[in-house]
C-alpha positions as a LaTeX table, in Angstrom:
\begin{tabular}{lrrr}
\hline
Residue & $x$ (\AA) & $y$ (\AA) & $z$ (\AA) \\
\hline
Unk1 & 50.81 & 33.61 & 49.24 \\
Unk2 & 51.80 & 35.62 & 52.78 \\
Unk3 & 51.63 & 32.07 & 54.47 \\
Unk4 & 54.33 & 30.56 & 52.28 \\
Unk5 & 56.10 & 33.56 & 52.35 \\
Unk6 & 56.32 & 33.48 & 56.18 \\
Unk7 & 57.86 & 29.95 & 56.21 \\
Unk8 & 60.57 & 31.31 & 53.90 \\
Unk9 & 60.73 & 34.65 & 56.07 \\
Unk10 & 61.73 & 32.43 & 59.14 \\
Unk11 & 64.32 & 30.04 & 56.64 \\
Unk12 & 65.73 & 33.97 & 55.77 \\
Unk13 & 65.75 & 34.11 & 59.80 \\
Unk14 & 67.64 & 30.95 & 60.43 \\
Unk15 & 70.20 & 31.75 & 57.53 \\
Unk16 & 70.78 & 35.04 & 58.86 \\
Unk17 & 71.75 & 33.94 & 61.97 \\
Unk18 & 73.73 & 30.98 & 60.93 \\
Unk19 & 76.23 & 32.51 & 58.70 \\
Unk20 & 77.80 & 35.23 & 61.46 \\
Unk21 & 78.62 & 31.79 & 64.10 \\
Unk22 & 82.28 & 31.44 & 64.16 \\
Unk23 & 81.64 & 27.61 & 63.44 \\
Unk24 & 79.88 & 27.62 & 60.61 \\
Unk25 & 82.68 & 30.47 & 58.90 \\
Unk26 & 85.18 & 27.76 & 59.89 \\
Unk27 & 83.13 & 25.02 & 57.83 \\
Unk28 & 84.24 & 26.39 & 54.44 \\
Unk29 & 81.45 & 24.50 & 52.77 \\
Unk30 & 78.74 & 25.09 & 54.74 \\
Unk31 & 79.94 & 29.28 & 54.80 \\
Unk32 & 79.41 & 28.82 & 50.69 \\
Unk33 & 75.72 & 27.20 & 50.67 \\
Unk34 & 74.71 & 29.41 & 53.70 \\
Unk35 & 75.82 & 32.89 & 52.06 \\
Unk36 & 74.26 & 31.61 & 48.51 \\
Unk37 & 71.30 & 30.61 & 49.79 \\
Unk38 & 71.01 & 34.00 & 52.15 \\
Unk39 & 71.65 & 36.22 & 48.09 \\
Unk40 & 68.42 & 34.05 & 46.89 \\
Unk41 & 66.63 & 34.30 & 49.99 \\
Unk42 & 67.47 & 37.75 & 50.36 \\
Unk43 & 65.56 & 38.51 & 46.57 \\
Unk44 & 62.59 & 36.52 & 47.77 \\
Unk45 & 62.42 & 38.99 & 51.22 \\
Unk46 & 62.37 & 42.33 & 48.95 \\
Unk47 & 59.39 & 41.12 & 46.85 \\
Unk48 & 57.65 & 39.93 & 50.44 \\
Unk49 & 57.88 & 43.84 & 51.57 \\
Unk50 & 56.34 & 44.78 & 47.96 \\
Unk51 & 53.89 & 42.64 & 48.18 \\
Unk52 & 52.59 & 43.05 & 51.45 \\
Unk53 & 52.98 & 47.37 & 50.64 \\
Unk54 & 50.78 & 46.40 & 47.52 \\
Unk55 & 48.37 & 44.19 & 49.33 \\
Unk56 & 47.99 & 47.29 & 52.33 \\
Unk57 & 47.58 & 50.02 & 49.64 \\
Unk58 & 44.92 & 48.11 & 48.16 \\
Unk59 & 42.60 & 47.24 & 51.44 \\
Unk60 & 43.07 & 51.01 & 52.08 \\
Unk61 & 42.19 & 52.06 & 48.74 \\
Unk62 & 38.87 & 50.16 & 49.23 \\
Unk63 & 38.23 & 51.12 & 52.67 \\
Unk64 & 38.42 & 55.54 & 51.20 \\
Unk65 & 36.36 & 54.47 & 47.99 \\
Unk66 & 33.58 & 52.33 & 50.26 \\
Unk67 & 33.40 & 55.49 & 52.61 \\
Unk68 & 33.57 & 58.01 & 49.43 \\
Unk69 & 33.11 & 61.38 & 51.73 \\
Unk70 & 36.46 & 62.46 & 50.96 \\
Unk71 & 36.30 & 63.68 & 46.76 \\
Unk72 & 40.13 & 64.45 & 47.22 \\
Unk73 & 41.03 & 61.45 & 48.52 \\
Unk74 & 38.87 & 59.42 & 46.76 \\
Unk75 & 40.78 & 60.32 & 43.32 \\
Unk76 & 44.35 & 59.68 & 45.43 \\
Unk77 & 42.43 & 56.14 & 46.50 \\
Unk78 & 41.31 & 55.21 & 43.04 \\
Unk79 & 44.70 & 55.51 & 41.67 \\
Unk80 & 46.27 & 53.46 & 44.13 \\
Unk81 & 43.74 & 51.08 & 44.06 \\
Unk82 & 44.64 & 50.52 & 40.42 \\
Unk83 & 48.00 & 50.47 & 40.78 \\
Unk84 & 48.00 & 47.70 & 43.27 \\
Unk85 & 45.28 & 45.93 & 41.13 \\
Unk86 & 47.22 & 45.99 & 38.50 \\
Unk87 & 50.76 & 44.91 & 40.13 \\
Unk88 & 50.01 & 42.37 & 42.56 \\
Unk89 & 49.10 & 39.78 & 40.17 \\
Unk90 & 52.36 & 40.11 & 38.29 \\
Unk91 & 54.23 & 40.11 & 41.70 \\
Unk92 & 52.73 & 36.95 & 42.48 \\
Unk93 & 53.95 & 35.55 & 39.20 \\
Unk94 & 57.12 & 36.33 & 40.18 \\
Unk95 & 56.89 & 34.99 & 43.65 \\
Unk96 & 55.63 & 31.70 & 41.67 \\
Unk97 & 58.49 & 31.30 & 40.35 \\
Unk98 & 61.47 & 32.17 & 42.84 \\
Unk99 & 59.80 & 29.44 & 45.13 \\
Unk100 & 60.46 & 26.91 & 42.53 \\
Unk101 & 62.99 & 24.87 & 44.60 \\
Unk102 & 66.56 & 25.98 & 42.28 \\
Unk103 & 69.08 & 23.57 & 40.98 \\
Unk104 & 72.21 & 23.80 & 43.72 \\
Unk105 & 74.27 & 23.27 & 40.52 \\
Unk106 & 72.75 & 26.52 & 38.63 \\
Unk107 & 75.24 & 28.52 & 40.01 \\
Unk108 & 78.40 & 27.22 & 39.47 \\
Unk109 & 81.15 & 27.19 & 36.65 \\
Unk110 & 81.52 & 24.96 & 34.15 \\
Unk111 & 83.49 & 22.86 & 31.58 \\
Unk112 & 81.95 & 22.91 & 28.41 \\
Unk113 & 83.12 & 20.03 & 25.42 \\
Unk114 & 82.70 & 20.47 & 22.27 \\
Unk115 & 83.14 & 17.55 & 19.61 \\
Unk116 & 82.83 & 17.71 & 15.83 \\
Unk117 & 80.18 & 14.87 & 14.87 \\
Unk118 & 79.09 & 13.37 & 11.69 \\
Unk119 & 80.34 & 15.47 & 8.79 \\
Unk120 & 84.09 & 15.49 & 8.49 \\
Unk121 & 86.02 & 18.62 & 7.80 \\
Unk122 & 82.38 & 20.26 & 7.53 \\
Unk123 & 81.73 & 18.97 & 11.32 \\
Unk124 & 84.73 & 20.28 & 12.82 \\
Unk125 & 84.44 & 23.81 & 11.00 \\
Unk126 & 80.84 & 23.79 & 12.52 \\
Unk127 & 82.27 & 22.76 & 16.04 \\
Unk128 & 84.80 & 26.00 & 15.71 \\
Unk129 & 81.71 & 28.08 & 14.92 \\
Unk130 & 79.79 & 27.06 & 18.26 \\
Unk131 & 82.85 & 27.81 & 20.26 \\
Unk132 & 83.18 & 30.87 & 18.69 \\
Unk133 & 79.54 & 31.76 & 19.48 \\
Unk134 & 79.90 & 30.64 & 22.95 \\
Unk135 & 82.81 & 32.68 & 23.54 \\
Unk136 & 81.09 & 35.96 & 22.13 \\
Unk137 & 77.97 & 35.07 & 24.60 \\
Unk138 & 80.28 & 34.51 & 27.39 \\
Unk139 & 82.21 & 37.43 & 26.66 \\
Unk140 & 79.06 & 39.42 & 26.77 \\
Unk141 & 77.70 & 38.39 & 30.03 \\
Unk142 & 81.31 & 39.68 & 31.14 \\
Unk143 & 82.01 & 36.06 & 32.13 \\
Unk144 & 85.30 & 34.51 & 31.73 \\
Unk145 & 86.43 & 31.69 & 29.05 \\
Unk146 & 89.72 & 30.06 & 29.18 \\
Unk147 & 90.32 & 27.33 & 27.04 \\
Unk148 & 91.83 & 23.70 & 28.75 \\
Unk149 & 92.46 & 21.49 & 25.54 \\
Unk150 & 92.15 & 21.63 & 21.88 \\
Unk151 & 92.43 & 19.31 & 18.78 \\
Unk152 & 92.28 & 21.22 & 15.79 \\
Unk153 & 90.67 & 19.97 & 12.71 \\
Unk154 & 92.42 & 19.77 & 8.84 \\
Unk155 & 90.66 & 22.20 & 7.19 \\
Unk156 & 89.73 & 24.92 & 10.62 \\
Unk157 & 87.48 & 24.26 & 13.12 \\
Unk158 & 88.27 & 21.84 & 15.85 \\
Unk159 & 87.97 & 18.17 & 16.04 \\
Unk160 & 87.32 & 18.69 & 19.56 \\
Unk161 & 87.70 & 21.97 & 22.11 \\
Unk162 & 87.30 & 21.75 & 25.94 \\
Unk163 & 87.09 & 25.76 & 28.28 \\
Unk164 & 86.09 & 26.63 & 31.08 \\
Unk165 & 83.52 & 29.25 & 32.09 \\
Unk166 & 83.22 & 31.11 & 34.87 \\
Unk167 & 80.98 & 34.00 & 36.16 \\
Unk168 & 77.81 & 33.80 & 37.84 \\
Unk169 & 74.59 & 31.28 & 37.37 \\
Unk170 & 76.80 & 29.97 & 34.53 \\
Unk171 & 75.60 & 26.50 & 35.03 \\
Unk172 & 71.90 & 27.60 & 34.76 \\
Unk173 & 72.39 & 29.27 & 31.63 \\
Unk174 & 74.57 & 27.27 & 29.49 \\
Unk175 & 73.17 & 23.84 & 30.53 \\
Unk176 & 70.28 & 24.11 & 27.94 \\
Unk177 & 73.56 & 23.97 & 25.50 \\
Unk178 & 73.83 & 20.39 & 25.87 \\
Unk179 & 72.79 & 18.23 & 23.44 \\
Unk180 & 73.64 & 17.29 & 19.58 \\
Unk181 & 73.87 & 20.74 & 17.34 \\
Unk182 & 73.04 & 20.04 & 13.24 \\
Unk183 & 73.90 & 22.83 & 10.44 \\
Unk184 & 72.85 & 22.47 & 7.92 \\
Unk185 & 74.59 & 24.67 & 4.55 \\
Unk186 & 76.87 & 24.38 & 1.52 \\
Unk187 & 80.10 & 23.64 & 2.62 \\
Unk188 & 83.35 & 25.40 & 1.34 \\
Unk189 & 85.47 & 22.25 & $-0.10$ \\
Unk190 & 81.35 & 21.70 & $-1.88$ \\
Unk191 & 81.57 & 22.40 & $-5.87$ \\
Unk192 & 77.97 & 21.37 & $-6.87$ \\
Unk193 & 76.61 & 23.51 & $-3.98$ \\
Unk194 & 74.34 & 21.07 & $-2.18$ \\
Unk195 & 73.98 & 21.55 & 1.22 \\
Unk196 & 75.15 & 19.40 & 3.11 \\
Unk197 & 74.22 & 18.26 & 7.29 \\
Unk198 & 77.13 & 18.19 & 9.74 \\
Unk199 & 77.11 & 17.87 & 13.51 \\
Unk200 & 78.83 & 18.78 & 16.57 \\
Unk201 & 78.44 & 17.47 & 19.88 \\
Unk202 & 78.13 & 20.44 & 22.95 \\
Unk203 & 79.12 & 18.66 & 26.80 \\
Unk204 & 78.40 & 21.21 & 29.59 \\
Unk205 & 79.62 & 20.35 & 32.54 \\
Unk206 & 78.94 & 21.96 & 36.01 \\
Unk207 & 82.10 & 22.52 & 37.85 \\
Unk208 & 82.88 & 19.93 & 40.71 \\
Unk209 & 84.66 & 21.80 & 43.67 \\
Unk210 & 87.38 & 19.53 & 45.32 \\
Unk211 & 84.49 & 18.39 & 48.63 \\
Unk212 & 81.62 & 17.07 & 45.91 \\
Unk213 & 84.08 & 15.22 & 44.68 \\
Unk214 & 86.66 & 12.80 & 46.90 \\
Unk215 & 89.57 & 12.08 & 43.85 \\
Unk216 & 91.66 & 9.52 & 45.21 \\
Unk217 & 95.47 & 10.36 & 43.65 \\
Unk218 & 96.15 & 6.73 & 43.66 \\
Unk219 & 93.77 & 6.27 & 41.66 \\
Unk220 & 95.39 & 8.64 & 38.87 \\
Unk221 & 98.13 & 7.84 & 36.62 \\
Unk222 & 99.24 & 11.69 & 35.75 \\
Unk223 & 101.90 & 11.77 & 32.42 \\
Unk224 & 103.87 & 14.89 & 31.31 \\
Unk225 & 104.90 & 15.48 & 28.04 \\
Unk226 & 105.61 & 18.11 & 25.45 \\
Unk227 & 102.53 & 20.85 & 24.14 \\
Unk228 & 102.35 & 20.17 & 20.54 \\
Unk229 & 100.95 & 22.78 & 18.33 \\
Unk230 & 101.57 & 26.66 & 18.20 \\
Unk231 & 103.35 & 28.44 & 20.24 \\
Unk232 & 107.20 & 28.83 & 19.33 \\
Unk233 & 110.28 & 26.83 & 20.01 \\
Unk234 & 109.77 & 27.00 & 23.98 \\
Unk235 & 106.38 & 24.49 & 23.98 \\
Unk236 & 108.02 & 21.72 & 22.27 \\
Unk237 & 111.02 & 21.67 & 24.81 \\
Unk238 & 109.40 & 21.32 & 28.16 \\
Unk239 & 107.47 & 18.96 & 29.60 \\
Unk240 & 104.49 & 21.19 & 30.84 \\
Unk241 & 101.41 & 19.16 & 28.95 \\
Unk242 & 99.69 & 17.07 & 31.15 \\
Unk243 & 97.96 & 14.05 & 30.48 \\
Unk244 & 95.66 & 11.87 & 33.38 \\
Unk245 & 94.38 & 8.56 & 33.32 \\
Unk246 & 91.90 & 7.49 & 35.17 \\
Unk247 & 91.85 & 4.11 & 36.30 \\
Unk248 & 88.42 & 2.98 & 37.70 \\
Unk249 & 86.90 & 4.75 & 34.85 \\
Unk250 & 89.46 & 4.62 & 31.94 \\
Unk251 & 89.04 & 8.46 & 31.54 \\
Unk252 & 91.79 & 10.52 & 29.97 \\
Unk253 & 91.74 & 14.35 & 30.13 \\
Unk254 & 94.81 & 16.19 & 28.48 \\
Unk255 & 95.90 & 19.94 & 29.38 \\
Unk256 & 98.63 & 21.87 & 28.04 \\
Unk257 & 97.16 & 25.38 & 27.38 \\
Unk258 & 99.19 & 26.78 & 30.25 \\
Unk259 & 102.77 & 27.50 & 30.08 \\
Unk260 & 103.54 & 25.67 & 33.52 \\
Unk261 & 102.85 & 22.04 & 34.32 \\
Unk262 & 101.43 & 22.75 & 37.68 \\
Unk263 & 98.34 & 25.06 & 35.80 \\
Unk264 & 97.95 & 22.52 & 33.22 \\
Unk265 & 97.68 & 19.76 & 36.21 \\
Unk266 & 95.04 & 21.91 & 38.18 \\
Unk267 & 93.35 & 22.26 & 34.96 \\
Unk268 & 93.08 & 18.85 & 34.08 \\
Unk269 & 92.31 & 17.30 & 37.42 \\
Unk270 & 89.12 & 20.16 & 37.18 \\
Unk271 & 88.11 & 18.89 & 34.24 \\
Unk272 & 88.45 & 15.33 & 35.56 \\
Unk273 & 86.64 & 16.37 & 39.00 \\
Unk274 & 83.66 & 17.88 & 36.51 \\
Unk275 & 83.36 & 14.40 & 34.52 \\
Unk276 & 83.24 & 12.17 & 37.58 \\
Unk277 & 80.79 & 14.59 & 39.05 \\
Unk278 & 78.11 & 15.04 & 35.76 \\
Unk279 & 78.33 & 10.88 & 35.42 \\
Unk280 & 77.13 & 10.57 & 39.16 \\
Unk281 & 74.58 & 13.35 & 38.31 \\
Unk282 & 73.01 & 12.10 & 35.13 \\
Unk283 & 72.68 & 8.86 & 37.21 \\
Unk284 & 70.45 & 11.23 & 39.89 \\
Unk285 & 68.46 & 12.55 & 36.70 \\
Unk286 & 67.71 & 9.10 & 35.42 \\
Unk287 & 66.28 & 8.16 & 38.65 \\
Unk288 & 64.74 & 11.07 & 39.58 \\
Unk289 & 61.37 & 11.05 & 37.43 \\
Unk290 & 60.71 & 15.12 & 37.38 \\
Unk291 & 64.11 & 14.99 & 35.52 \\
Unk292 & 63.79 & 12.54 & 33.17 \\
Unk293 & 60.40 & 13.61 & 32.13 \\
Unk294 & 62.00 & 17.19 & 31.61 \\
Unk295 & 62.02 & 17.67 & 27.32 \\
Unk296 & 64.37 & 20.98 & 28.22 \\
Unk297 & 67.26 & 19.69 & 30.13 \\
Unk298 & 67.06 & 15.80 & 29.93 \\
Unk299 & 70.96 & 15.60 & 30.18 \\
Unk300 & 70.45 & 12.73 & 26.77 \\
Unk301 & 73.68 & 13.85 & 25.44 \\
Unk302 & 72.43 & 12.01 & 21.90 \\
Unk303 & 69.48 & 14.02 & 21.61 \\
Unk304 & 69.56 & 16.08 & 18.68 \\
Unk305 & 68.65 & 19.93 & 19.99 \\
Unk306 & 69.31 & 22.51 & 17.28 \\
Unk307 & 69.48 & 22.93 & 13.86 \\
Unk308 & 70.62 & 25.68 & 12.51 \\
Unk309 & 70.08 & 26.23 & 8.35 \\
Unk310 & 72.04 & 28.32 & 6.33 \\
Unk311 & 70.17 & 28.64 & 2.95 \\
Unk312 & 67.18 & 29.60 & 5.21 \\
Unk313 & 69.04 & 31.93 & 7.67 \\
Unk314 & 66.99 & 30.41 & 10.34 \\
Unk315 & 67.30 & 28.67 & 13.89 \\
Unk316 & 64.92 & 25.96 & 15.07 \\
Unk317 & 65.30 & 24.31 & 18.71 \\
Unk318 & 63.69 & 21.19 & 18.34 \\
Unk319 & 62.67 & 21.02 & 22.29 \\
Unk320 & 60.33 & 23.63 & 22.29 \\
Unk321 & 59.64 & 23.71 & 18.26 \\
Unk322 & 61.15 & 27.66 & 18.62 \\
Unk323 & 62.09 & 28.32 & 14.82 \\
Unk324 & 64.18 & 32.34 & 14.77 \\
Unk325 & 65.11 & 33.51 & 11.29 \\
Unk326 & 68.03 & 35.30 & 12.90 \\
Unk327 & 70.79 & 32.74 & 12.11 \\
Unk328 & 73.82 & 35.25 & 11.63 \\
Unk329 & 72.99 & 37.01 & 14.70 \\
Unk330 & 72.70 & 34.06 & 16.71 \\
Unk331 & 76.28 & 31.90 & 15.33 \\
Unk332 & 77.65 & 35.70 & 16.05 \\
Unk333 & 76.68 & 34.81 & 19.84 \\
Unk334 & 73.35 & 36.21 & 20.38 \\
Unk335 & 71.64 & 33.21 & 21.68 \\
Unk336 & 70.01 & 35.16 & 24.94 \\
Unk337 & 66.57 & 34.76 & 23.33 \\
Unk338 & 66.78 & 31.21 & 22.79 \\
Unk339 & 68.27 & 30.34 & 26.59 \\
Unk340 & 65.27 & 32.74 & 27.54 \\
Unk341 & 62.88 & 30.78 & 25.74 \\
Unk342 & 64.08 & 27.34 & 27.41 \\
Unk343 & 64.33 & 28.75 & 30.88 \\
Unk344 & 60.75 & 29.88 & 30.74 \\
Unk345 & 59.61 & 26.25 & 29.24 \\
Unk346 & 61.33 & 24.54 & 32.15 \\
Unk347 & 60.27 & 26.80 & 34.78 \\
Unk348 & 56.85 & 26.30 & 33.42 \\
Unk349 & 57.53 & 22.26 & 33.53 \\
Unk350 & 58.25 & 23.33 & 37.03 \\
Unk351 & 56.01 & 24.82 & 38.46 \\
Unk352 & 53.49 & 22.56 & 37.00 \\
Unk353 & 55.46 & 19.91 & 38.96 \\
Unk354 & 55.18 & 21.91 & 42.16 \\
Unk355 & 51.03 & 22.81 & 41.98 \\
Unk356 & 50.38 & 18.75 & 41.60 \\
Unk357 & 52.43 & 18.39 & 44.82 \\
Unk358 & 50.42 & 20.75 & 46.66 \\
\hline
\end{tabular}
């Protein structure tokens, strides 16, 4: 363990150094993976000193009980010897698992879709109670959601809703998100009460900043129109809703949440930036085996993740076969222990990956 932690104590060296040259604070890009990779480093250096305090207290533990003339001592030495019995397995654990190489992507924003599936009215009341549960989550984590687009459905709900998110490690969190979401309960327009399935459809997105992704403007057709919707007399008179088209890839992404046309076009052309961006990296995943093999985050935006069943107030993610019967806590945004659940199975997947390597 203290040999792999001395190659990453001379990485935590290099880093160190690196991000106080005036060149590499010029190189805006470079400044950003240097300093983030210095915070992560940094974490890995305080459980180094632990561990090697732990690993001295417990070779001079041994060396007072093995010479046993001291009977004060000796009761000092058999408690510290415990102590560091006792934590440096568990430290280790943890040192597993922060040298699991990390996603680069884990830490940024994101732009999460979501689209009312099969189901009709039922779908897209279902897709308005995942974006409500997001935002609760999101809201919790003290992270910030701002909403870029929205088409709302005929009887609540949305046909389809597009926010951003930003905070920290959003990315790794709400990743696991993705997938097809089923509910499965009596729906209000039902008069014979059956229950009834519905799904919605949950894109997350990681957040392309402007240099991992070159946009070429020509390439861009942008159109401004009128907001439609809400919002009194003044959204239906100017032309602040912005529409782009896409040409090599026939992608069209609308904004007109902001009063101004130059916030709904930065908007827009982030959302754009963050579509371009997830196609070119679900091509990496299907060509990088690790990835595909992955059951947790497979990026198979059919796959059908969660069901969530009314009648039984219960929660069952399909990917790890986690059933909670804690459904009205968890639509109400408490979904912590489930994102818990699936980080742990994929850091598992992980470092199972990372012992056959070795």
């Amino acid at each position: 363990m203290l040999e792999k932690l001395q190659i990453v104590k001379q990485r935590f060296d290099e880093v160190s150094d690196l991000i106080i040259q005036p060149d590499i604070i010029t190189d805006q890009k470079r400044y950003v993976q240097l300093n983030k990779e210095y915070k992560d480093l940094r974490i890995l250096m305080d459980k180094r000193e632990l561990y090697i305090e732990l690993t001295n207290n417990l070779k001079e533990a041994e060396e007072i009980i093995a010479d046993g003339s001291d009977a004060e001592m000796l009761e000092m030495a058999k408690m510290q010897y415990d102590e560091a019995k006792e934590g440096i397995p568990k430290l280790e654990e943890d040192i597993r698992f922060l040298l699991i190489p990390k996603d680069p992507d884990d830490a940024k924003n994101v732009v999460v879709e979501v689209r009312a599936g099969t189901g009709g009215d039922e779908a897209s009341i279902f897709a308005g109670d995942l974006y409500r549960m997001y935002t609760k989550y999101c809201e919790g984590k003290g992270w910030n959601v701002s909403v870029v687009d929205l088409n709302e459905g005929t009887a609540g709900g949305f046909k389809e809703i597009i926010f951003e998110v930003s905070g920290d490690d959003v990315y790794g969190t709400m990743k696991f998100e993705a997938g097809v979401h089923r509910v499965q309960r009596v729906p209000q327009t039902e008069t014979q009460g059956r229950v009834h399935t519905s799904a919605a459809t949950v894109m997350v997105l990681p957040e392309a900043e402007e240099f991992d992704v070159e946009l070429d403007m020509t390439e861009v057709r942008i159109e401004r129109t009128t907001s439609t919707g809400p919002g009194g007399q003044s959204v239906n008179t100017t032309y602040s809703a912005i529409k782009l088209h896409h040409e090599p890839t026939g992608m069209i992404v609308s904004c007109q949440d902001q009063k101004s046309s130059h916030k709904n076009l930065e908007k827009a052309l982030k959302v754009l930036r963050s579509r371009l961006y997830e196609m070119e990296l679900a091509k990496k995943q299907a060509a990088d085996s690790e990835k595909r093999k992955s059951m947790v985050s497979s990026g198979d935006r059919s796959a059908k993740i969660r069901t969530y069943n009314y009648p039984q107030g219960r929660v069952t993610d399909h990917r790890i076969g986690l059933t909670l019967y804690d459904l009205q806590n968890i639509i109400n945004g408490d979904i912590q222990k489930l994102i818990d659940e699936l980080m742990l199975a994929e850091n598992t997947e992980k470092l199972k990956a990372s012992d056959e390597h070795i």
